[in-house]
NUVO-862288 format. One record per residue (C-alpha): x, y, z. Coordinates in nm, 4 decimals, always signed. Example, Ala and Ser with C-alpha at 12.3 -4.5 7.8 and 13.67 -1.06 7.14 Angstrom:
BEGIN
+----------+----------+----------+
:     east :    north :       up :
+----------+----------+----------+
:  +1.2300 :  -0.4500 :  +0.7800 :
:  +1.3670 :  -0.1060 :  +0.7140 :
+----------+----------+----------+
//
This chain:
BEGIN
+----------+----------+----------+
:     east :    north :       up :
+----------+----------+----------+
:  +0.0000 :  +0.0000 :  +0.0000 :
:  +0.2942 :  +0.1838 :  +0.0203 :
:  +0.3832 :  +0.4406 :  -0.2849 :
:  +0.7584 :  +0.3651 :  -0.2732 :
:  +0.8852 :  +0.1787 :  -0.5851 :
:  +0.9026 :  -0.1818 :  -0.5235 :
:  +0.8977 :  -0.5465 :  -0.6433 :
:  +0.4569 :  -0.4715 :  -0.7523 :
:  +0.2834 :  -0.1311 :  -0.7977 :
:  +0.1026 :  +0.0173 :  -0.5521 :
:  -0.2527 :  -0.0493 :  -0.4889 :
:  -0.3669 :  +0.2829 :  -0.5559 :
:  -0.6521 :  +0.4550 :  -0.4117 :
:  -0.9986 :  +0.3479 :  -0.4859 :
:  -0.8501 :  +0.0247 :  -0.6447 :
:  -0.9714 :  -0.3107 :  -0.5288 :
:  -0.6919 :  -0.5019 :  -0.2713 :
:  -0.4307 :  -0.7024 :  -0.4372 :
:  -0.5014 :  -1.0518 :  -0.2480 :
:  -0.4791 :  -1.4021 :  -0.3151 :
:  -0.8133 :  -1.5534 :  -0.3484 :
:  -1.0443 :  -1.8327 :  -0.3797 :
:  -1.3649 :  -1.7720 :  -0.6406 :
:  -1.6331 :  -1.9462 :  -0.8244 :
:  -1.6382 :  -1.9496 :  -1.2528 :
:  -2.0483 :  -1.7784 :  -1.2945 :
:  -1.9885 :  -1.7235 :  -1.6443 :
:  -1.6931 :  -1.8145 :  -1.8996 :
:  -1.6541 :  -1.7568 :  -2.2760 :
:  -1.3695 :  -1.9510 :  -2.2255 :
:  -1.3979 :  -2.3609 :  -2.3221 :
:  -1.0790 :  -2.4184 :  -2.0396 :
:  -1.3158 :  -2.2833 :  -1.7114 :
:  -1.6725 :  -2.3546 :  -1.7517 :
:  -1.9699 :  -2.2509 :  -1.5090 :
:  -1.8864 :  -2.3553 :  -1.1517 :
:  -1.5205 :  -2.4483 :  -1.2112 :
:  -1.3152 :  -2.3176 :  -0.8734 :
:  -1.0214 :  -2.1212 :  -0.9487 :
:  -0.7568 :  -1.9607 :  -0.6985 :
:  -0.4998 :  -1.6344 :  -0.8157 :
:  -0.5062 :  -1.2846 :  -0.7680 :
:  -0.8355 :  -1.1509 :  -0.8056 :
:  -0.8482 :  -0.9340 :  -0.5272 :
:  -1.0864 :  -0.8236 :  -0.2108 :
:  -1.4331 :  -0.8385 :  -0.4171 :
:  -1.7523 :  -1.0092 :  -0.4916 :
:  -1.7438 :  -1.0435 :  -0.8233 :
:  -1.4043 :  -1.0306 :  -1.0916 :
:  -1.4067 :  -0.9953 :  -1.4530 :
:  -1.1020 :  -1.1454 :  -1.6106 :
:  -0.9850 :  -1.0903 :  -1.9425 :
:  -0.8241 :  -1.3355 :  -2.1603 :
:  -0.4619 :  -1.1844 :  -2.1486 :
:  -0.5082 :  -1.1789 :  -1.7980 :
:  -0.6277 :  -1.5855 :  -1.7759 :
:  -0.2737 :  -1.6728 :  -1.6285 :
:  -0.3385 :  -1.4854 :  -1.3323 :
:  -0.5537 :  -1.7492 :  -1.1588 :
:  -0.5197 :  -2.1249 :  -1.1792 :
:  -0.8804 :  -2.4243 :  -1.1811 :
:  -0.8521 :  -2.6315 :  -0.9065 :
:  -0.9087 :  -3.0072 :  -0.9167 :
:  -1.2646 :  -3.1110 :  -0.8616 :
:  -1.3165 :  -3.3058 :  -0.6725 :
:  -1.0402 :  -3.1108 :  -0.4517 :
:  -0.7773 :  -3.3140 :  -0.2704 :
:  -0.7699 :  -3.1441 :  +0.0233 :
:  -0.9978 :  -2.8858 :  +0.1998 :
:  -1.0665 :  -2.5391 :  -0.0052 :
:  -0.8812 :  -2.3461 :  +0.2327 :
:  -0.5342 :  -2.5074 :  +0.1876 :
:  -0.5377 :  -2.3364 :  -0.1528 :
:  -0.4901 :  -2.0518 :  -0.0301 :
:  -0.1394 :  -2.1692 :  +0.1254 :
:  +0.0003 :  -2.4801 :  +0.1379 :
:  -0.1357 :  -2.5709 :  -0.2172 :
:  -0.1218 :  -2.2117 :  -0.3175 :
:  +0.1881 :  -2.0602 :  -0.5198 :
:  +0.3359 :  -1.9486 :  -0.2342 :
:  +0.4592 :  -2.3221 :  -0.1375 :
:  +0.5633 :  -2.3773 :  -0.4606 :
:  +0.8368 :  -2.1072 :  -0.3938 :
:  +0.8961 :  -2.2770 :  -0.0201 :
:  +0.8926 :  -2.5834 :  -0.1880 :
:  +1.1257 :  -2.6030 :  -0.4559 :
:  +1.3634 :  -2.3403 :  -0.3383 :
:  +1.4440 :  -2.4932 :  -0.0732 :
:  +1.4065 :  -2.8933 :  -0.2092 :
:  +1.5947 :  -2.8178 :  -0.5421 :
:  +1.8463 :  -2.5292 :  -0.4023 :
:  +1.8643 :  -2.6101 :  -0.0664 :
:  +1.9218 :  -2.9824 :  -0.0537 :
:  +1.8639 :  -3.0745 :  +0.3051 :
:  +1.9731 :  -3.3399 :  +0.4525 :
:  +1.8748 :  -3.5141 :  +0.7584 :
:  +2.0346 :  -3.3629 :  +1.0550 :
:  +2.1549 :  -3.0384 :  +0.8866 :
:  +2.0995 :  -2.7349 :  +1.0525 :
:  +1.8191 :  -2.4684 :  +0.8191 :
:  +1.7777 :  -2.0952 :  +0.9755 :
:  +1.5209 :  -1.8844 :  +0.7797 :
:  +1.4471 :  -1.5649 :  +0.8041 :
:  +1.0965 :  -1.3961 :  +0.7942 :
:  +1.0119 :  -1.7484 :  +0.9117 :
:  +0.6746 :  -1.6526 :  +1.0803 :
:  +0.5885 :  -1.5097 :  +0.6769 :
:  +0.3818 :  -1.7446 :  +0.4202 :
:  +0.6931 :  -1.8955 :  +0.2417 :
:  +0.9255 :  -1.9098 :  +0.5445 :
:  +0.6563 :  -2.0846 :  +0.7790 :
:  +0.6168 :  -2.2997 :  +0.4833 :
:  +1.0023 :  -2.3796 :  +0.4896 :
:  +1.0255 :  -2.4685 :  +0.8258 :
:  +0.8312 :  -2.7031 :  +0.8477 :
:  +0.9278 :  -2.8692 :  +0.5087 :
:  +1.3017 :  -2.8533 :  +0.6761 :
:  +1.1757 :  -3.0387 :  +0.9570 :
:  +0.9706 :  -3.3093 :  +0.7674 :
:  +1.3415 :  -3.3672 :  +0.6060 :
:  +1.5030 :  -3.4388 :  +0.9665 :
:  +1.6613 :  -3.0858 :  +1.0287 :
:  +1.7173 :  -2.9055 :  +1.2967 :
:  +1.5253 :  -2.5537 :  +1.2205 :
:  +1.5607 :  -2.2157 :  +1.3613 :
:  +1.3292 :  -1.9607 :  +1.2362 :
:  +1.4059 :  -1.5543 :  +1.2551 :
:  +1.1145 :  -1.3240 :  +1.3321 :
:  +1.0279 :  -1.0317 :  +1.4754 :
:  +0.8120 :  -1.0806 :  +1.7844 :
:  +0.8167 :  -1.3041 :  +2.1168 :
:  +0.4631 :  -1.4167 :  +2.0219 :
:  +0.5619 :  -1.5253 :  +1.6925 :
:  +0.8888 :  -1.7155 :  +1.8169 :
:  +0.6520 :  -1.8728 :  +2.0339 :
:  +0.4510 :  -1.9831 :  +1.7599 :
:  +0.6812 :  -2.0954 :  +1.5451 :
:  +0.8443 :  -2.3052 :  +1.8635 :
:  +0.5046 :  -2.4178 :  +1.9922 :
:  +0.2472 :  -2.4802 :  +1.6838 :
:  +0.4995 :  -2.5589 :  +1.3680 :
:  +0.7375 :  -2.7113 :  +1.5482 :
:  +1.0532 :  -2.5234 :  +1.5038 :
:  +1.3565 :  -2.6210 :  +1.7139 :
:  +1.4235 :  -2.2612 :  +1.7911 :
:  +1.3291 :  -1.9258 :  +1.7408 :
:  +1.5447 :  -1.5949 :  +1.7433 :
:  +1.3447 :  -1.2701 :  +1.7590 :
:  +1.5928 :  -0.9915 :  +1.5487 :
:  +1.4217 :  -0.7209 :  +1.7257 :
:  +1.5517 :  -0.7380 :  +2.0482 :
:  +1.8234 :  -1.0212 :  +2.0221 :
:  +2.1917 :  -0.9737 :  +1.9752 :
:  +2.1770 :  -1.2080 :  +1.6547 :
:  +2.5264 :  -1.3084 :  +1.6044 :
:  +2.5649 :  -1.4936 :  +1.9866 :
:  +2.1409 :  -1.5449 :  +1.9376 :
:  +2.2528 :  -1.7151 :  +1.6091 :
:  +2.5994 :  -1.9217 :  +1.7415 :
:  +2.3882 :  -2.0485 :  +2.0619 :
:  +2.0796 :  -2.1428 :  +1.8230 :
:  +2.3040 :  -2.3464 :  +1.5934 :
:  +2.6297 :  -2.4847 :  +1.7915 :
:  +2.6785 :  -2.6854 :  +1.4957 :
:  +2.6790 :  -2.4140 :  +1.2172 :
:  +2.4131 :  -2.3013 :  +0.9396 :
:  +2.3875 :  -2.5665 :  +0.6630 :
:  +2.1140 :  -2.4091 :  +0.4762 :
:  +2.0056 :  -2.0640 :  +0.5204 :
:  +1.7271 :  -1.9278 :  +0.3467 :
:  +1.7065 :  -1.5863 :  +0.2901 :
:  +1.3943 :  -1.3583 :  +0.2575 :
:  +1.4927 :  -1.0633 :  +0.4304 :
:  +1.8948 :  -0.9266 :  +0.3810 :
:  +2.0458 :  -0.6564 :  +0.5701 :
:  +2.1832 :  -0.6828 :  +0.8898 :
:  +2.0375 :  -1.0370 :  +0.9166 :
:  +2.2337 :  -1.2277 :  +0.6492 :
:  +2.5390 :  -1.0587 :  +0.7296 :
:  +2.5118 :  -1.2284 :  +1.1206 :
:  +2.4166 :  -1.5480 :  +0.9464 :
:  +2.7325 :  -1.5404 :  +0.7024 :
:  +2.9354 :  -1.5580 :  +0.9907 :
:  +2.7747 :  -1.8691 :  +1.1127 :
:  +2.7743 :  -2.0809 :  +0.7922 :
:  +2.9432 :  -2.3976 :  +0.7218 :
:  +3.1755 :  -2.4609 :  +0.4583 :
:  +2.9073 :  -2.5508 :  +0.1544 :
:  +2.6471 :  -2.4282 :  +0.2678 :
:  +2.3382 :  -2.3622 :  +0.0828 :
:  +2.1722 :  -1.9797 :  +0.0347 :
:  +1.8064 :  -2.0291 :  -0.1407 :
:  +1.7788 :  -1.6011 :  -0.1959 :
:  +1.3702 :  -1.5409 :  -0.2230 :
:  +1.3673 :  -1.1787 :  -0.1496 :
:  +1.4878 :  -0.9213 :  +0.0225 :
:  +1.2391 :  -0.7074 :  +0.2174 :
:  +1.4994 :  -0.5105 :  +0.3569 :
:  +1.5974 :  -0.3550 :  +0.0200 :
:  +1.2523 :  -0.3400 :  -0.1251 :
:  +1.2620 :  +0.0342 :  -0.0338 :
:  +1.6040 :  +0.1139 :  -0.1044 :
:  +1.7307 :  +0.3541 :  -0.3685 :
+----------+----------+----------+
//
């Protein structure tokens, strides 16, 4: 909502949210998404969206009958966990027993990593930037530890967190952040980059 230049525009005033969503196909000239078809994508805060044909990539049919329950689409089955996903899978590598630290891990993609990591065997620390949200990455997804960047001195937070170095850090955020993790890194390590927030604003 910001008007500073960054990685989408604006939403401008007047204009409906930017949001993921979940929506219904009432009427298609289209033979690919017929009447009642579910579809998920970017279609914003409304009732009702009318989608033109160069715009038809922007949302995706679901399977009928779904696999899972409607809501996961908009997460864990969403686009967003294809970037956790195969970022950290295909780029990452983990291994069983490997140490993963992510940053914005209380975010869509880095909760999403976390808990992938941990499926894999690893030991996972997750960077936030609350108490509350270290405790919920601790108590409900099961991270082995959480470091809150806000009010911890990250390079000892970091050292203490991981005694056996970083194998896999994945990095959403930059700044200040990555440069404590650097120091903590193994030799090999693994850096999946999916953004960084810190620079979204910089000149």
């Amino acid at each position: 909502m910001t008007n500073k230049p960054q990685y989408m525009p604006p939403v401008e005033l007047g204009e409906v949210m930017r949001g993921l969503v979940l929506g219904v196909v009432e009427e298609s000239k289209n033979p690919n998404f017929q009447t009642g078809h579910m579809v998920s994508g970017l279609l914003g805060w409304q009732d009702y969206a009318l989608i033109s044909t160069q715009n038809i990539r922007s949302f995706t049919k679901l399977l009928n009958p779904l696999p899972a329950s409607l809501t996961t689409f908009l997460h864990p089955l969403s686009f967003i966990s294809c970037t956790a996903y195969f970022r950290l899978l295909d780029i990452g590598k983990p291994q069983a027993g490997e140490t993963v630290v992510v940053s914005a891990a209380s975010g869509a993609v880095g909760s999403l990593v976390g808990q992938i990591a941990k499926i894999k065997g690893c030991r996972v620390v997750g960077i936030t930037s609350s108490d509350e949200k270290c405790q919920w990455l601790r108590e409900e997804l099961g991270f082995d530890a959480a470091i809150n960047y806000k009010t911890a001195d990250l390079i000892p937070a970091l050292a203490k967190s991981c005694p056996n170095g970083i194998d896999i850090y994945f990095e959403n955020v930059g700044g200040k952040i990555i440069d404590a993790v650097l120091t903590q890194v193994n030799l090999s390590a693994r850096i999946p980059s999916c953004r960084l927030i810190s620079a979204y604003h910089a000149k």
